[in-house]
Phi, psi and omega in degrees: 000082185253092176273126195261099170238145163292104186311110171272046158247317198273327183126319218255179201229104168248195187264184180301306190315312177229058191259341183277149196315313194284328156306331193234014216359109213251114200304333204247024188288353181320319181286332166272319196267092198234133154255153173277144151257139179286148182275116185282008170270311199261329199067026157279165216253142183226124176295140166230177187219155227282120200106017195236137184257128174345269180305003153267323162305293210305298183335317215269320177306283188329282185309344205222320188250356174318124186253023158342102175225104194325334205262335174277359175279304199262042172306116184287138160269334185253068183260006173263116166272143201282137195258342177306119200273126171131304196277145182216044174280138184240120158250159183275344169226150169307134163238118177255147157311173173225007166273286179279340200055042192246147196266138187245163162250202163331286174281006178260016213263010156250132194324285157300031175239003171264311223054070179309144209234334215283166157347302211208123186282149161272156178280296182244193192266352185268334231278000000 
């Protein structure tokens, strides 16, 4: 089954089977197959430009512009402290009272189990 398409970078004519540049190792795919490449620190995408090889533009970026900052990968998720004294459980979302409006962790996030300070005492813990 030999369907005749045209490589459009070299010009030359294969089957389905070997029409991409790299199936037929195609001299001139430079010229069609142009990817950007991204900087694997920051993930910005860095121009190059023709005739310039890549991995020394990315290299050159990494040494000089890179914005790169190890310390922003490594972002705490568990920043709400439990305001109940003694406990030092970090949750990843705020849990508020709705008495005192004081941030909880799980197991304290009910008025009686903080000894709530709020408007109004609960009978219970539903409550």
């Amino acid at each position: 089954d030999f369907l005749p398409l045209k490589c459009d970078a070299c010009g030359e004519v294969f089957c389905k089977d070997h029409i991409r540049y790299d199936d037929h190792k195609c001299g001139s795919a430079y010229k069609k197959n142009v990817q950007v490449p991204v900087c694997p620190l920051c993930n910005a995408p860095i121009p190059v430009q023709k005739g310039e090889i890549p991995d020394v533009v990315v290299g050159a970026h990494m040494d000089k512009d890179c914005k790169y900052n190890p310390a922003q990968q490594k972002e705490k998720i568990f920043t709400n402290k439990c305001l109940k004294p003694g406990c030092k459980r970090k949750e990843m979302m705020k849990v508020v009272c709705e008495q005192c409006n004081g941030n909880f962790c799980i197991k304290h996030r009910h008025p009686l189990d903080h000894d709530c300070k709020g408007s109004s005492h609960p009978i219970s813990k539903a409550g």
